[in-house]
C-alpha positions as a Markdown table, in Angstrom:
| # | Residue | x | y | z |
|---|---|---|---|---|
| 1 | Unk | -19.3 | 35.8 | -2.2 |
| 2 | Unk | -20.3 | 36.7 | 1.4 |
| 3 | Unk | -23.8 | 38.2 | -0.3 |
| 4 | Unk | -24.3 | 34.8 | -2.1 |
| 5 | Unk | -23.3 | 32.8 | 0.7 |
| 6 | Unk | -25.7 | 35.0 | 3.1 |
| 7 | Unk | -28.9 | 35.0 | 1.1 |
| 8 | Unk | -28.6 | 31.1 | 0.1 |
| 9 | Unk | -28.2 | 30.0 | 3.2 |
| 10 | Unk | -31.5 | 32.6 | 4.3 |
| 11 | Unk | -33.5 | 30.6 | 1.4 |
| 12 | Unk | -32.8 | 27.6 | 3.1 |
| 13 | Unk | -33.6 | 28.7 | 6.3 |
| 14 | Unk | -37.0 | 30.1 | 5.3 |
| 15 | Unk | -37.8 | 26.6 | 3.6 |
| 16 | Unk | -36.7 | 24.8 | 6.4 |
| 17 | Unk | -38.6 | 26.7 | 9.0 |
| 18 | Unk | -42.3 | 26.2 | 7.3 |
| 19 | Unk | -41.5 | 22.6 | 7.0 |
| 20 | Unk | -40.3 | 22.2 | 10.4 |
| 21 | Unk | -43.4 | 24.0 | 11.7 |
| 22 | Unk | -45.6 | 21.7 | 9.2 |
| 23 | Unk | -44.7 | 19.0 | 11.1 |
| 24 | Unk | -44.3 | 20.5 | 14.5 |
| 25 | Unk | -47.9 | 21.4 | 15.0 |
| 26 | Unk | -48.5 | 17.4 | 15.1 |
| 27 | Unk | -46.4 | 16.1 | 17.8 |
| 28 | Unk | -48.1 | 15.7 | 20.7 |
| 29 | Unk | -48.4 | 18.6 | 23.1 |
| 30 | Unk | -46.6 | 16.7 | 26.2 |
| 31 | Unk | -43.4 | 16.9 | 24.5 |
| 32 | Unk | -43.3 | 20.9 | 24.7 |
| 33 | Unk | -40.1 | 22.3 | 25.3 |
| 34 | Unk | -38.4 | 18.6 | 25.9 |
| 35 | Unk | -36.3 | 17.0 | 24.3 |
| 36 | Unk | -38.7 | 14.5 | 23.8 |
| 37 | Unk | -40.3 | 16.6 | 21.1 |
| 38 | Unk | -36.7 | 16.0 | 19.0 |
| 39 | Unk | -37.5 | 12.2 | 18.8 |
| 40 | Unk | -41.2 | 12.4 | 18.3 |
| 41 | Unk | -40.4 | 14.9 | 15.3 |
| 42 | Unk | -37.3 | 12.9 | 14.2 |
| 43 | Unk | -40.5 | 10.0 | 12.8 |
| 44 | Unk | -41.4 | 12.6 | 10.7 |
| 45 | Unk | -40.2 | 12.6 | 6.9 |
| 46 | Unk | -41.5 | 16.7 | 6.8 |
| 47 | Unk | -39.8 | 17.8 | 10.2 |
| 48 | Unk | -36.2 | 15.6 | 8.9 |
| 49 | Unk | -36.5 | 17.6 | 5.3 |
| 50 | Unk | -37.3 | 20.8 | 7.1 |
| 51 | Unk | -33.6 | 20.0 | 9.4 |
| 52 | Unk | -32.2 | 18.9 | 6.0 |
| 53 | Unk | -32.9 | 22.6 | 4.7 |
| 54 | Unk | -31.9 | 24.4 | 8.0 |
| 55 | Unk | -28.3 | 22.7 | 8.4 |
| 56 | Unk | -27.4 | 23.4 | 4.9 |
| 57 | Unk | -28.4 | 26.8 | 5.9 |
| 58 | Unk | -26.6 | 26.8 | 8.8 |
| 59 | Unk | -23.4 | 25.2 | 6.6 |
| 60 | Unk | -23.9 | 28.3 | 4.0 |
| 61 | Unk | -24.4 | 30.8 | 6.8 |
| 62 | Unk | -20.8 | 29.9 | 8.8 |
| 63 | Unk | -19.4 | 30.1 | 5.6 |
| 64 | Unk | -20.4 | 33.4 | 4.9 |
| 65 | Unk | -19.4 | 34.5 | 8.4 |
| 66 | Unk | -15.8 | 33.1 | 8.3 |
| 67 | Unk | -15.8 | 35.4 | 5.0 |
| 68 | Unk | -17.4 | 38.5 | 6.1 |
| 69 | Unk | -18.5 | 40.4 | 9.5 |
| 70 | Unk | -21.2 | 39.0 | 11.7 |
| 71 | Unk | -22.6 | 42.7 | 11.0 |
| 72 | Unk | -23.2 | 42.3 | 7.4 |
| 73 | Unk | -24.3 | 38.6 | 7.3 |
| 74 | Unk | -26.6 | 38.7 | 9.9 |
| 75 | Unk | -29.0 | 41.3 | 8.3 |
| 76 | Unk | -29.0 | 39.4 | 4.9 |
| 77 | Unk | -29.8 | 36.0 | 6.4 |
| 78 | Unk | -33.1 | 37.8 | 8.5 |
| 79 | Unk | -34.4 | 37.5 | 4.5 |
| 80 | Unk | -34.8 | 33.9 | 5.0 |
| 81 | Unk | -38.6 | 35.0 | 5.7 |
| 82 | Unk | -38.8 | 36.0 | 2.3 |
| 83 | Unk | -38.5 | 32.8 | 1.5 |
| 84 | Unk | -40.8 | 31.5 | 3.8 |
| 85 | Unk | -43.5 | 34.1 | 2.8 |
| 86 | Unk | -42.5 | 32.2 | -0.7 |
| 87 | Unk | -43.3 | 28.9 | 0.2 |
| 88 | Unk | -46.2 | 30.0 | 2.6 |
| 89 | Unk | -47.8 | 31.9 | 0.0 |
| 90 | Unk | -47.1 | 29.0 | -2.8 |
| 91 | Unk | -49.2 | 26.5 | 0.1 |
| 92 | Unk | -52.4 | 29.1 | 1.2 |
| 93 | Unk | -52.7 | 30.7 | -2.2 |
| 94 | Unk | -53.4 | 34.0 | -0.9 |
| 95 | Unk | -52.1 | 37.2 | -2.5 |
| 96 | Unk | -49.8 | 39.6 | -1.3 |
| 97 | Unk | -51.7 | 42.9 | -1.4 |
| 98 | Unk | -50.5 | 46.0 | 0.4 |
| 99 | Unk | -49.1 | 44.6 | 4.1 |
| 100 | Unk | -46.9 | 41.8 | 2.2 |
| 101 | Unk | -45.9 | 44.4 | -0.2 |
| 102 | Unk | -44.8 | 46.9 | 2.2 |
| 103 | Unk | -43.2 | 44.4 | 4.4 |
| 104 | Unk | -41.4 | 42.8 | 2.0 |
| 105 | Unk | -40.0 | 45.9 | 1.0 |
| 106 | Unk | -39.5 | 47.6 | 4.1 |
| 107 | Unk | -37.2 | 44.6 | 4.9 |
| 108 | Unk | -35.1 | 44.5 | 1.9 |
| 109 | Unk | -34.6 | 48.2 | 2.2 |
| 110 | Unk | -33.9 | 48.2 | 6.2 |
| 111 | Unk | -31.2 | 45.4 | 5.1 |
| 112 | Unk | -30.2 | 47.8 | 2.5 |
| 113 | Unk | -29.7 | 50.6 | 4.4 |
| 114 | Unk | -28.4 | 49.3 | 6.7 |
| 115 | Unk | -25.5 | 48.0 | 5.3 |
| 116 | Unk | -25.0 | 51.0 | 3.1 |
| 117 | Unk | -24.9 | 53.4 | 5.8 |
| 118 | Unk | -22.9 | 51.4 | 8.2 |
| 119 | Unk | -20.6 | 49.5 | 6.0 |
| 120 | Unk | -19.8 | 46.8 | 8.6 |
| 121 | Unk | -16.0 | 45.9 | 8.5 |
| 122 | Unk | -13.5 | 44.3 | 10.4 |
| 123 | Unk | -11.4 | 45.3 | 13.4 |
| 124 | Unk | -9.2 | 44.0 | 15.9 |
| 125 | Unk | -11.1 | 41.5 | 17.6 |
| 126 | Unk | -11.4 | 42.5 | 21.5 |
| 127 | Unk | -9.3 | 40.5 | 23.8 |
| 128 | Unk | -10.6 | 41.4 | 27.0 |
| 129 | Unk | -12.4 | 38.0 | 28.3 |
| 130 | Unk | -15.0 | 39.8 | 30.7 |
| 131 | Unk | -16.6 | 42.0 | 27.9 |
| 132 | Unk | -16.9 | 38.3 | 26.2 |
| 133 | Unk | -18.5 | 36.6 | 29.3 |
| 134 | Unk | -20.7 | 39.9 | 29.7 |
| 135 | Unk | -22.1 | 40.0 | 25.8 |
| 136 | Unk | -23.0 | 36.4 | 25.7 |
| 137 | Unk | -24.1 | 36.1 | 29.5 |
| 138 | Unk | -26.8 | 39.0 | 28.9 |
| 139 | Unk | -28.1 | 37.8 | 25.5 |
| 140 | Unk | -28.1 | 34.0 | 27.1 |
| 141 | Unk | -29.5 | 35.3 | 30.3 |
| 142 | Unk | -32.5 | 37.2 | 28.5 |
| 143 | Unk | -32.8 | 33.7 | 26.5 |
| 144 | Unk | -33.5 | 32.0 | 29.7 |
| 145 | Unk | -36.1 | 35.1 | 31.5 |
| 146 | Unk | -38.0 | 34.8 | 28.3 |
| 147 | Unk | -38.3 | 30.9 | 28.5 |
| 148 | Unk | -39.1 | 31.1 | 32.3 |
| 149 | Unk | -42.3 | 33.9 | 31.7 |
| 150 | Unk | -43.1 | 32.0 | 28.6 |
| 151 | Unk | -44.7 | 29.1 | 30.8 |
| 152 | Unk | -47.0 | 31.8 | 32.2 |
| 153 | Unk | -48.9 | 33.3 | 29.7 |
| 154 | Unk | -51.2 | 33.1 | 26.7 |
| 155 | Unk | -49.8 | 30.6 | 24.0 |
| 156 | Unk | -49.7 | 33.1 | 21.1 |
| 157 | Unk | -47.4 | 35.3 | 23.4 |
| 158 | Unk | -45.8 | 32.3 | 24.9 |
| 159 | Unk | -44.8 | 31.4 | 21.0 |
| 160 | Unk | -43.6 | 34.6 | 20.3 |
| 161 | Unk | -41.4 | 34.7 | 23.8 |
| 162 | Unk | -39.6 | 30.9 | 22.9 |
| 163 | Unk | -38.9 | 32.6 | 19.5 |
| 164 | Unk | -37.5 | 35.5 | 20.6 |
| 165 | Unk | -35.2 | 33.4 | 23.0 |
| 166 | Unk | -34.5 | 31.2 | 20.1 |
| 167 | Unk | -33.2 | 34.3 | 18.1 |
| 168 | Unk | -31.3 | 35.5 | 20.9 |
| 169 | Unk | -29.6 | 32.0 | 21.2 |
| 170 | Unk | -29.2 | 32.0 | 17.2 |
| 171 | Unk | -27.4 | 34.7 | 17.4 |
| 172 | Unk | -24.7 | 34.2 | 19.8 |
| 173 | Unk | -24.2 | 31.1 | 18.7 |
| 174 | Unk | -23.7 | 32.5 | 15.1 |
| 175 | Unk | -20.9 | 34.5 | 16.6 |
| 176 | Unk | -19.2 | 31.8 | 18.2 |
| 177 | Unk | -19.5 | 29.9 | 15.2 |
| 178 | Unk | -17.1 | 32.5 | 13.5 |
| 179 | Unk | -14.9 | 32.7 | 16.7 |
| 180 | Unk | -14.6 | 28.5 | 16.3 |
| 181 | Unk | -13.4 | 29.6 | 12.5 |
| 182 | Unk | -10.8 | 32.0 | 13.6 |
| 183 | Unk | -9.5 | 28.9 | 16.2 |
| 184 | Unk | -10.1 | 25.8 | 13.7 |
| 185 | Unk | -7.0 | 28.1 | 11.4 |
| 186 | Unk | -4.7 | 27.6 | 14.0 |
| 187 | Unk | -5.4 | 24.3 | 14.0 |
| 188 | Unk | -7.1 | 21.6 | 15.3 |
| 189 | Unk | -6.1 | 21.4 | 18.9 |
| 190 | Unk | -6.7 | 25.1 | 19.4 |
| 191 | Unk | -10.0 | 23.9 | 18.1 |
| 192 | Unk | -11.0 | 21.2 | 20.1 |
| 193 | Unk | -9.2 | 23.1 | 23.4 |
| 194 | Unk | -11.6 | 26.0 | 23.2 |
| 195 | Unk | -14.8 | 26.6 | 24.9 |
| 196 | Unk | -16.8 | 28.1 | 21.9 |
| 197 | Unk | -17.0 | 25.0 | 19.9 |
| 198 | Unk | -19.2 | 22.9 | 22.2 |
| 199 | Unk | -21.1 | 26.1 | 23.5 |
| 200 | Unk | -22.3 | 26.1 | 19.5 |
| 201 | Unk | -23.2 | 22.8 | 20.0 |
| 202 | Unk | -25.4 | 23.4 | 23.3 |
| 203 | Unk | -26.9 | 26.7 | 22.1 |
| 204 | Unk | -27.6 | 24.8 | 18.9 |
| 205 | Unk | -29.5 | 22.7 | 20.4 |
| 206 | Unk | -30.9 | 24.7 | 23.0 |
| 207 | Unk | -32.2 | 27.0 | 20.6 |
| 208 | Unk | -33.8 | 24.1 | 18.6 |
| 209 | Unk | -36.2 | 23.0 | 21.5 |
| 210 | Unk | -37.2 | 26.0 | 21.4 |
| 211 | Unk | -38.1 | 27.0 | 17.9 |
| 212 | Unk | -40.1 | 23.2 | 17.6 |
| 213 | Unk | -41.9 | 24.3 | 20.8 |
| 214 | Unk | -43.1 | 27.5 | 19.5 |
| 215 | Unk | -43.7 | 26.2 | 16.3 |
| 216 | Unk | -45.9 | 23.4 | 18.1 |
| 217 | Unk | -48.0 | 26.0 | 20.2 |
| 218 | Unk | -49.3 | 28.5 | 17.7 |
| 219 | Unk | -49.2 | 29.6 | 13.7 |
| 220 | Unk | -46.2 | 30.4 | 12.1 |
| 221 | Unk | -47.1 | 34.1 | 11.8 |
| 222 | Unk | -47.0 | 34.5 | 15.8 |
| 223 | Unk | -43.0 | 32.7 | 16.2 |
| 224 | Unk | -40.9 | 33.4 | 12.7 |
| 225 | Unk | -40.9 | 37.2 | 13.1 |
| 226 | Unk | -39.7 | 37.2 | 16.7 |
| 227 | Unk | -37.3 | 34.9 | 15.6 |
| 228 | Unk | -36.5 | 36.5 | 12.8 |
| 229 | Unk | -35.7 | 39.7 | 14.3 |
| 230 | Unk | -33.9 | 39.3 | 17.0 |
| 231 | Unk | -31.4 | 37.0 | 15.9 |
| 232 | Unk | -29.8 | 39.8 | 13.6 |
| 233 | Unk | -30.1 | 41.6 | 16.6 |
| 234 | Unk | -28.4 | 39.3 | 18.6 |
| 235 | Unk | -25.4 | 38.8 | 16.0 |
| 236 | Unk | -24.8 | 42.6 | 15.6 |
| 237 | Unk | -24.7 | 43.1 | 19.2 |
| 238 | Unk | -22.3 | 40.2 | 19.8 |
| 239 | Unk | -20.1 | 41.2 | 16.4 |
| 240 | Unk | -19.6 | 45.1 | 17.6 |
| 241 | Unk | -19.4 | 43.7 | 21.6 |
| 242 | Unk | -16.2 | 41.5 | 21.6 |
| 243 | Unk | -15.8 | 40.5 | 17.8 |
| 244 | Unk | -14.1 | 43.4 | 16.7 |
| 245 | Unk | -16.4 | 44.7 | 13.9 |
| 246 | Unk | -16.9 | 48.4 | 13.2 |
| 247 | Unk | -19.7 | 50.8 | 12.0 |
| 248 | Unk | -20.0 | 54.4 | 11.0 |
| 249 | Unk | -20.7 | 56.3 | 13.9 |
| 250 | Unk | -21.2 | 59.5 | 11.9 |
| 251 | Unk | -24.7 | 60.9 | 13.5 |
| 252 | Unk | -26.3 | 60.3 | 9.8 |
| 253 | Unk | -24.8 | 56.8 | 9.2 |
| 254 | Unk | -25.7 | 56.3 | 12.9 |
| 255 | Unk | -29.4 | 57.4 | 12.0 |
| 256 | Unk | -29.9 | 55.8 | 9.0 |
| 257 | Unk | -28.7 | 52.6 | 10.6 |
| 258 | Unk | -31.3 | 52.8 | 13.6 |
| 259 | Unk | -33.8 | 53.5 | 10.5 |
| 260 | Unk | -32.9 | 50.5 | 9.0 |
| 261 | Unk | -33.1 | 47.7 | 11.8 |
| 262 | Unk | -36.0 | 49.5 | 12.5 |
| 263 | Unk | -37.6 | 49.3 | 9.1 |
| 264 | Unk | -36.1 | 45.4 | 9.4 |
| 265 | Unk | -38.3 | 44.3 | 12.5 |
| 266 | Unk | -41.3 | 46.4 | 11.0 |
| 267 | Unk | -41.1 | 44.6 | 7.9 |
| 268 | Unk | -40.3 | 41.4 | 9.7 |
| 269 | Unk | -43.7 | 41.5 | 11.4 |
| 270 | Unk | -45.4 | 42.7 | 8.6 |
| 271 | Unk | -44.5 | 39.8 | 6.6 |
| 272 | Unk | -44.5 | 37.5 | 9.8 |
| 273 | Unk | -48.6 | 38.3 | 10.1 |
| 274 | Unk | -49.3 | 38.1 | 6.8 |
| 275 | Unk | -52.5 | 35.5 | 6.0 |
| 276 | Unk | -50.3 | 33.9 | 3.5 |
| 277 | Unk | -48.1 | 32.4 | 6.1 |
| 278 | Unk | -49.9 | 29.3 | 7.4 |
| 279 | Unk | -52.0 | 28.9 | 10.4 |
| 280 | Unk | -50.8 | 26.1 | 11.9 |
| 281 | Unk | -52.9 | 25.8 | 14.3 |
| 282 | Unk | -53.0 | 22.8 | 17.2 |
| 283 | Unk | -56.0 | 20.0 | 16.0 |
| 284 | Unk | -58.5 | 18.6 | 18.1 |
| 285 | Unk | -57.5 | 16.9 | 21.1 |
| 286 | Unk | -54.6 | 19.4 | 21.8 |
| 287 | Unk | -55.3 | 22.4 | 21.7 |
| 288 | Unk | -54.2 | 23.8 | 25.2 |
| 289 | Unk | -55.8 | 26.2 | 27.5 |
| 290 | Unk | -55.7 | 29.7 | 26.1 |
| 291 | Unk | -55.5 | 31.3 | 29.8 |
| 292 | Unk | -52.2 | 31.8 | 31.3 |
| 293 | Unk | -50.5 | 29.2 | 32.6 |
């Protein structure tokens, strides 16, 4: 169930994520990363459908978490751009050939391996609060470096830089997510008296500025494979910090497993830069200055 859960809510990810950025590269270019550019895309029937898709993405995606560990559901959910190369490819037409080939495969097998060399499963969840603060605070820190040099470079690199900060947010907030389930079976008020609930919330929608920013600023091949890859990253990183979940540490599972994410990202941008993903690109009237900012 968590392998059905995981790879239906990646499908609607990867659906909602080209129709979000169909939309995106319309709103006006004042809006970027403001919350402005929420409400401007809120008018659009595209952008809502593409939301539509993503939460019940999200939905299927805490499910699968409150079932399994972060470390197995994150991997299978970065297939969401197999979906998207789907979609993408059903829109341009264009073939896969030999890059979309390889990278599709190289990402199902890095997923694969992965999870067969490190068989993520659970553990005691750790207790100690400063390892907590110190996981999130360096993945939310980076989030907020990336967004700060963002502003002051090229726009393709400035997309990929919000996306990767988007990822990072993504992931932490997955973990919380599955820290709010743990709290919301003790009941409500343990619920509603803890921190990670609303932090979802913020990072939620912190995150979301984001992605509809870089989504606005260049094609869709230059944000969804930063994205893509490091919010895996992100959720393996928080699940093995303070979450409790274990992997083979044998120096083969330990190798296959770094050959795996590896094969993951390279796939990822493989796929990512593939011409069948759409362009995207800003119209007439705003296309901004391709010079550092």
């Amino acid at each position: 169930m968590v392998f059905a859960f995981a790879v239906s809510a990646a499908c609607c990810l990867g659906v909602g994520f080209v129709l979000q950025q169909n939309a995106a590269q319309r709103a006006p270019m004042s809006d970027f990363l403001s919350l402005r550019l929420l409400l401007d895309l809120a008018r659009m029937p595209r952008w809502l459908a593409g939301i539509a898709f993503m939460v019940c993405g999200m939905v299927l995606g805490a499910i699968a978490l409150g079932r399994g560990e972060i470390s197995l559901v994150e991997p299978l959910m970065a297939t969401n751009l197999l979906f998207a190369m789907a979609l993408s490819r059903r829109q341009t037409k264009q073939p896969l050939g030999l890059t979309g080939w390889g990278g599709l495969w190289l990402l199902a097998g890095g997923v694969a391996a992965f999870i067969v060399a490190g068989r993520p499963h659970g553990g005691r969840t750790v207790t100690d609060p400063l390892r907590h603060w110190l996981v999130v605070g360096v993945m939310v820190g980076t989030a907020l470096l990336l967004t700060a040099i963002a502003r002051r470079v090229r726009m393709s690199t400035e997309a990929a830089l919000l996306a990767v900060a988007a990822g990072l947010l993504y992931g932490v907030q997955d973990a919380l997510t599955r820290v709010s389930g743990g709290r919301l079976k003790e009941g409500w008020t343990a619920l509603v008296t803890s921190w990670q609930p609303y932090a979802v919330v913020v990072l939620g929608v912190t995150a979301l500025v984001l992605v509809q920013s870089a989504f606005e600023t260049a094609p869709l091949r230059m944000s969804l494979p930063a994205l893509t890859a490091a919010q895996p990253l992100a959720g393996i990183a928080c699940g093995v910090g303070f979450m409790g979940d274990q992997l083979r540490t044998t120096p083969g599972a330990l190798a296959a497993q770094a050959a795996g994410l590896a094969a993951i990202v390279v796939g990822i941008v493989l796929i990512g830069r593939h011409p069948a993903m759409p362009s995207g690109m800003a119209t007439s009237g705003r296309v901004r200055d391709l010079q550092p900012h």
